[in-house]
ZABA-352451 format. One record per residue: x, y negated, z of N, C-alpha, C in turn; residue in three letters; residue number from 1. Coordinates in Angstrom, 2 decimals. Atoms other than C-alpha are relative to their C-alpha. Layout:
X,Y,Z,X,Y,Z,X,Y,Z,ALA,NUM .
...
***
This chain:
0.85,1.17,0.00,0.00,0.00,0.00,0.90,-1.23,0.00,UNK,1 .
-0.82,1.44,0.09,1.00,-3.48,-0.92,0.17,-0.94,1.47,UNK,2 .
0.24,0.84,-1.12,1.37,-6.50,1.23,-1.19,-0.65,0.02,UNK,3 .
1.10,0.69,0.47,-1.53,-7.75,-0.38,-1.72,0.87,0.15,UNK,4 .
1.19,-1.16,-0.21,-3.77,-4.72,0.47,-0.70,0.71,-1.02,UNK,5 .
0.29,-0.76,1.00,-3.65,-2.87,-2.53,0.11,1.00,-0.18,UNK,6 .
-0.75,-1.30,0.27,-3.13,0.65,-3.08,-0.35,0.54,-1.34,UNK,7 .
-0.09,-0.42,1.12,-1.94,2.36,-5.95,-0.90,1.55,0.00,UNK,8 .
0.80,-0.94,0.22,-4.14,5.45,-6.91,1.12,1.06,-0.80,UNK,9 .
-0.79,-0.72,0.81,-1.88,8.62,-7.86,-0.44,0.18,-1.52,UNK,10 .
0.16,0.02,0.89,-1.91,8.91,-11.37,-0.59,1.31,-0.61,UNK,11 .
0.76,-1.12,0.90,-3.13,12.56,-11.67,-0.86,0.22,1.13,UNK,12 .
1.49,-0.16,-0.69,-5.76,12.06,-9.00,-0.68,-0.80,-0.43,UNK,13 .
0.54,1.17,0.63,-7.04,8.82,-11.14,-0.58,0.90,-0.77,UNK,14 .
0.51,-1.08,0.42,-8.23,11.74,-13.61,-1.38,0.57,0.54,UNK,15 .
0.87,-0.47,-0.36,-10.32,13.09,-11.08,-1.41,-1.07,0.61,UNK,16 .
0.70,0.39,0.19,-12.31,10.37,-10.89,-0.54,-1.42,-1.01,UNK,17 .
1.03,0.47,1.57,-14.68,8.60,-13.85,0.05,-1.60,0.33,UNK,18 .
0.33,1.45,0.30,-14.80,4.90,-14.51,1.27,-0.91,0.18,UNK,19 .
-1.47,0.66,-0.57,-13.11,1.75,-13.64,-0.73,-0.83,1.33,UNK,20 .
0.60,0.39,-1.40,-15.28,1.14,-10.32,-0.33,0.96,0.89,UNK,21 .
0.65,-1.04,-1.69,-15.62,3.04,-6.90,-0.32,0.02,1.07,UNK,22 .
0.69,0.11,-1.15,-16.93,3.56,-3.92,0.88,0.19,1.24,UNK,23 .
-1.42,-0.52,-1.29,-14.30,3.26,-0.65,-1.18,-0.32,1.16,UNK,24 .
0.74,-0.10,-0.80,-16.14,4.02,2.46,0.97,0.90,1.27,UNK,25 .
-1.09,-1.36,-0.96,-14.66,5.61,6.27,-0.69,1.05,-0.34,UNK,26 .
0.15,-1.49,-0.05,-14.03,8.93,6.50,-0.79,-0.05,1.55,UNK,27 .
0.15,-0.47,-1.33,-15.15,10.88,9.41,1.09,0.12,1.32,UNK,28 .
-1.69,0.14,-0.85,-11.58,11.00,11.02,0.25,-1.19,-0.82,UNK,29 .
-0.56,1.35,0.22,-9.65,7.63,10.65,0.90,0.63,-1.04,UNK,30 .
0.09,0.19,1.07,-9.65,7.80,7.16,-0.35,-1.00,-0.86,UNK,31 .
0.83,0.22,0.20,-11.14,6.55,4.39,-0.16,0.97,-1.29,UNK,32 .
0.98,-0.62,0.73,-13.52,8.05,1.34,-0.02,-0.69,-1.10,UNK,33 .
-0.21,0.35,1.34,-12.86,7.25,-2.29,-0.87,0.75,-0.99,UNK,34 .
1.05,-0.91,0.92,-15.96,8.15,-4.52,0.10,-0.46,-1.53,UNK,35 .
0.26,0.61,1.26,-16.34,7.66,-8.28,-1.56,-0.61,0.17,UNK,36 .
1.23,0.34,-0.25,-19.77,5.99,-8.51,-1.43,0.96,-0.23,UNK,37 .
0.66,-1.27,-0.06,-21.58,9.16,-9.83,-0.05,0.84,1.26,UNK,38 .
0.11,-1.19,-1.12,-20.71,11.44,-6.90,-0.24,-1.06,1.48,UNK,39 .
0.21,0.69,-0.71,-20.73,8.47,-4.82,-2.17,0.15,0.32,UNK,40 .
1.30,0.25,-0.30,-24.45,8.00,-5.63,-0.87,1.48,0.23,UNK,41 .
0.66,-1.74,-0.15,-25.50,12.47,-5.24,0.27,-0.26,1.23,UNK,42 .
-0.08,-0.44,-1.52,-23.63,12.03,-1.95,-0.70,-1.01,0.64,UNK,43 .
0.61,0.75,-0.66,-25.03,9.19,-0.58,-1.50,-0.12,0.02,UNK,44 .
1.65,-0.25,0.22,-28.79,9.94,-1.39,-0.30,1.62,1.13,UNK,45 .
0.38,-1.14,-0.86,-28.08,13.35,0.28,0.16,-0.08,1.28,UNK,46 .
-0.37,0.49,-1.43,-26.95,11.87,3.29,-1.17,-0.42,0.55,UNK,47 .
1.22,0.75,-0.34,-29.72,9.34,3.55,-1.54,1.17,-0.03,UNK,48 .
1.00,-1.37,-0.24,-32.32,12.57,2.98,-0.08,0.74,0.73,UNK,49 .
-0.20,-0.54,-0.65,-31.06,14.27,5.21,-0.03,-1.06,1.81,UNK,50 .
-0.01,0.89,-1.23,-30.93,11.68,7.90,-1.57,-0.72,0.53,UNK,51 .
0.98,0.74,-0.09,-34.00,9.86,9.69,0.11,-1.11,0.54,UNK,52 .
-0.31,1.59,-0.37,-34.40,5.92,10.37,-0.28,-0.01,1.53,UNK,53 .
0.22,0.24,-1.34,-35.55,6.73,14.06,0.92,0.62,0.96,UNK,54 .
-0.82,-1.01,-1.02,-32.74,9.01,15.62,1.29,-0.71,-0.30,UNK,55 .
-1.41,1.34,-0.30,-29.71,6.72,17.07,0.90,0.86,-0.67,UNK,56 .
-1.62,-0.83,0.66,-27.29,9.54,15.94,-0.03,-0.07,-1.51,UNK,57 .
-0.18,0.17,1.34,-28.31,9.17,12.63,0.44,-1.64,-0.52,UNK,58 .
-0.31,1.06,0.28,-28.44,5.92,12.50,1.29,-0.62,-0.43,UNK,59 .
-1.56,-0.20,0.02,-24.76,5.82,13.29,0.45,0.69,-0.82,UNK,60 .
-0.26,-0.48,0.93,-23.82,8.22,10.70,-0.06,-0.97,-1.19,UNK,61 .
0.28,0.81,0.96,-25.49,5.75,8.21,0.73,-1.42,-0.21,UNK,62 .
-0.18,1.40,-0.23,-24.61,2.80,9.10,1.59,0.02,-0.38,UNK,63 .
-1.08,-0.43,-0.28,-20.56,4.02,9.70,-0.04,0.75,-1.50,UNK,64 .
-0.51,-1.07,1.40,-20.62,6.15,5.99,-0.49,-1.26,-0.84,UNK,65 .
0.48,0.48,1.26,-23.08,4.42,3.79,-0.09,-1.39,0.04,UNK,66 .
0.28,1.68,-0.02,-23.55,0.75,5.11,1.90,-0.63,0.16,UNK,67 .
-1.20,0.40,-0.26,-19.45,0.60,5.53,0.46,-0.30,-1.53,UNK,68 .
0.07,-0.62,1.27,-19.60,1.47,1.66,0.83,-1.38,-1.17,UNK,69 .
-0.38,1.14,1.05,-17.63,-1.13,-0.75,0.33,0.38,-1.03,UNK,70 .
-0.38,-0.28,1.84,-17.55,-1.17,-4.71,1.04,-0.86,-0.05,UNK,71 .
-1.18,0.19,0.23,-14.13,-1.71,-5.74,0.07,0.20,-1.53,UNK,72 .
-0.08,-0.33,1.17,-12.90,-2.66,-9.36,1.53,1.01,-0.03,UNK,73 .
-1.20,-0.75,0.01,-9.53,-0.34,-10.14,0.57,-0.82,-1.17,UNK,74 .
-0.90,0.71,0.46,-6.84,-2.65,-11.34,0.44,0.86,-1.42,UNK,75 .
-0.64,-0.75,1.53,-4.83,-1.92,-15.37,1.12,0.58,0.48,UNK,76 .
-0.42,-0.59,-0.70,-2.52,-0.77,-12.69,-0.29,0.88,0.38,UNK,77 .
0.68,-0.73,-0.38,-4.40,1.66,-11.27,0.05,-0.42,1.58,UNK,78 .
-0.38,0.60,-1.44,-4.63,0.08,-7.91,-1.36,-0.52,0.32,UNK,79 .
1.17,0.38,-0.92,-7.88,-0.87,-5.19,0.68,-0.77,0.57,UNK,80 .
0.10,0.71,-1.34,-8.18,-3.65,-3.20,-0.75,0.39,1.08,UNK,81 .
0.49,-0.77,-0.86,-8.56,-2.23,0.37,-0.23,-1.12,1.15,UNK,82 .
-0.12,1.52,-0.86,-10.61,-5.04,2.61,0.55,0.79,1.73,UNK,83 .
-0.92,0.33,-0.89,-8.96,-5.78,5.95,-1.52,1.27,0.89,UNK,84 .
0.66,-0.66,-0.66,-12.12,-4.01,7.45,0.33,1.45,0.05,UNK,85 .
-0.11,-1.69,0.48,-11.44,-0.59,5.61,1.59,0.56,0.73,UNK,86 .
-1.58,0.06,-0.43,-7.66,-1.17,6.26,-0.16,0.65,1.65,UNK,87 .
0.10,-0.09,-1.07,-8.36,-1.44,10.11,-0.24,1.35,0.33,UNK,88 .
0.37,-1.28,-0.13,-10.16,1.79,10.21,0.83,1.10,-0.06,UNK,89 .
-0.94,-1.08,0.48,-8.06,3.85,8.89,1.59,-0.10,0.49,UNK,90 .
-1.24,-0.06,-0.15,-4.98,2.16,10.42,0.98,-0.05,-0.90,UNK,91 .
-0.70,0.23,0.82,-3.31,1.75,7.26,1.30,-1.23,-0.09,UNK,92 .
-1.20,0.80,0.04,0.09,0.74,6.16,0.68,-0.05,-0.75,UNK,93 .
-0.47,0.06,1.38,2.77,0.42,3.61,-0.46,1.58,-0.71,UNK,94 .
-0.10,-1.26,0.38,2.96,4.25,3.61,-1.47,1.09,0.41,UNK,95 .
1.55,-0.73,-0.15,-0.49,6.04,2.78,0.09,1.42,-0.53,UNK,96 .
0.34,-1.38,0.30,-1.35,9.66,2.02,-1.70,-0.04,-0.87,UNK,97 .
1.12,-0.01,0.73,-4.10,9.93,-0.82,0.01,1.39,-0.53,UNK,98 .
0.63,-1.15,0.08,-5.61,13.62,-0.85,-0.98,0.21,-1.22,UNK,99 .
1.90,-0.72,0.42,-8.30,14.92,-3.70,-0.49,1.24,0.65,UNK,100 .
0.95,-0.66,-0.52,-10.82,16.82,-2.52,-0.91,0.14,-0.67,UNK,101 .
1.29,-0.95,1.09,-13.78,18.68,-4.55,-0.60,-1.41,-0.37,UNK,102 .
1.37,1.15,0.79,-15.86,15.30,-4.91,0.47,-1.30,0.76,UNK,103 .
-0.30,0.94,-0.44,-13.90,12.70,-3.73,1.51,0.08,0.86,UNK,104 .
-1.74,0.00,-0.53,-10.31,11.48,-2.58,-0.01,-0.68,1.72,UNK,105 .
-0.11,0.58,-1.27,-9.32,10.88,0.92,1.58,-0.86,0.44,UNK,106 .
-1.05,0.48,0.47,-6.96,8.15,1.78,0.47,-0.44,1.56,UNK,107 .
-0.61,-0.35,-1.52,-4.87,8.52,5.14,1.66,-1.16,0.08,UNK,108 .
-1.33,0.50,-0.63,-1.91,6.11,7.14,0.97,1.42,-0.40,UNK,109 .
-0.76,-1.00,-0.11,0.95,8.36,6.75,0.32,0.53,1.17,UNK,110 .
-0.70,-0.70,-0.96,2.01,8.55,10.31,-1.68,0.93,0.93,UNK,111 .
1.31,0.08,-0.62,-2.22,8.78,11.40,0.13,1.51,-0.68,UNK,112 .
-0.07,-1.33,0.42,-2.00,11.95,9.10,1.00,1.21,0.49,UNK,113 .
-0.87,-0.79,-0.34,1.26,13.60,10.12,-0.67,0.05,1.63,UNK,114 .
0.41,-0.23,-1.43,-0.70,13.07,13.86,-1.13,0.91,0.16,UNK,115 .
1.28,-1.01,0.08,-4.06,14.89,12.62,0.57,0.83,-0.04,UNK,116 .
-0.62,-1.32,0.71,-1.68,17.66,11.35,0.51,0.71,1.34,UNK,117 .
-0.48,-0.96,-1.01,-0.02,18.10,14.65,-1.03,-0.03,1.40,UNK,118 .
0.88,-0.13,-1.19,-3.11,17.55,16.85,-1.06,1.18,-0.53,UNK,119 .
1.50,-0.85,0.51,-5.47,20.10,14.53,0.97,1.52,-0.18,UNK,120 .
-1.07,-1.59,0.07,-2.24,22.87,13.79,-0.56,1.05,1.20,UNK,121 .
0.32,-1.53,-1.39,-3.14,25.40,17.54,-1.36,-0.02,-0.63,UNK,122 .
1.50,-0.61,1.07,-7.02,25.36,15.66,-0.28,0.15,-1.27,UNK,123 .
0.56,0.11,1.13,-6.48,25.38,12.25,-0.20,1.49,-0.37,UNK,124 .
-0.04,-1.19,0.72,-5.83,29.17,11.98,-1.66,0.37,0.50,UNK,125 .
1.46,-0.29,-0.90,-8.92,29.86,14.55,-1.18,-0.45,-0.96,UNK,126 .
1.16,0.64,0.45,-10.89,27.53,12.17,0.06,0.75,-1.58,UNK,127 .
-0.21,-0.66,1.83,-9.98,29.80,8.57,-0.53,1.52,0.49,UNK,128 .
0.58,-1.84,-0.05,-10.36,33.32,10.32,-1.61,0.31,-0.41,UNK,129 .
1.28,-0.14,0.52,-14.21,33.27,9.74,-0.47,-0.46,-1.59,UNK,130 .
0.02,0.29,1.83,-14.06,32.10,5.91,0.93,0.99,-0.72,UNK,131 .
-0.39,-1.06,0.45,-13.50,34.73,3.68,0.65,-0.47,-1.31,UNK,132 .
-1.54,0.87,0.93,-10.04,32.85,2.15,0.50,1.41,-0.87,UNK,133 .
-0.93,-0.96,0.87,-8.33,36.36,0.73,-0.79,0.46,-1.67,UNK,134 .
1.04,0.01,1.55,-8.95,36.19,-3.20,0.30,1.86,-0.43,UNK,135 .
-0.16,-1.49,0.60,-9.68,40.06,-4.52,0.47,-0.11,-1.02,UNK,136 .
-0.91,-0.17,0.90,-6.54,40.52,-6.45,-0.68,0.88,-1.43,UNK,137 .
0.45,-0.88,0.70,-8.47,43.48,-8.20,-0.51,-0.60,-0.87,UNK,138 .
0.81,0.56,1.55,-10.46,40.83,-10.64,0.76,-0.62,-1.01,UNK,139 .
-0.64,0.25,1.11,-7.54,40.08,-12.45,0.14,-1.61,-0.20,UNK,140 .
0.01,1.84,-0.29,-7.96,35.78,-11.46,0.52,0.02,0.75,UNK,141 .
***
């Protein structure tokens, strides 16, 4: 990230998402949530459907995902302006960590990430044993 609060977008995760406008919103962990505006708008309708306007916990969900939500143009650079709000959240700094993920990129402080990694490592195996991760070699994929 710049000094100016820009970050550059890896060049073969820019690929994975469509246009030249997106959706930056927090993550759930001090993050944040980089949508193209298509998957932006499936996920955020399923959220809001799933949620109701009278239950405080939802509320909070909403408010914190979808009302945090800013359209961003993507520079001939390939680069977002990240406002000082989004910044804050996430703790961001020169040195960021930008993840894809199935339907959207996640975009992490570097040292905030190397701290998830060593505060989630004693549960991550605990948290894979019940997902049935081993691919059956036998199909030839």
């Amino acid at each position: 990230m710049d000094e100016k609060g820009r970050l550059l977008i890896p060049t073969r995760l820019r690929g994975e998402l469509s246009g030249d406008t997106l959706i930056l919103t927090k993550g759930i962990d001090q993050c944040l949530w980089l949508f193209s505006v298509p998957k932006w708008e499936v996920f955020s309708k399923s959220v809001q459907k799933s949620l109701g306007m009278f239950n405080p916990q939802h509320l909070m969900i909403q408010r914190r995902i979808i009302g945090s939500a800013m359209e961003l143009d993507v520079d001939r650079a390939g680069r977002i302006g990240v406002s000082a709000l989004l910044r804050d959240h996430a703790a961001l700094t020169k040195d960021c960590v930008v993840m894809g993920m199935e339907n959207y990129l996640e975009i992490w402080d570097e040292a905030t990430y190397k701290n998830y990694l060593g505060q989630t490592q004693s549960s991550f195996g605990e948290a894979v044993q019940g997902l049935n991760l081993i691919p059956d070699w036998s199909q030839g994929t």
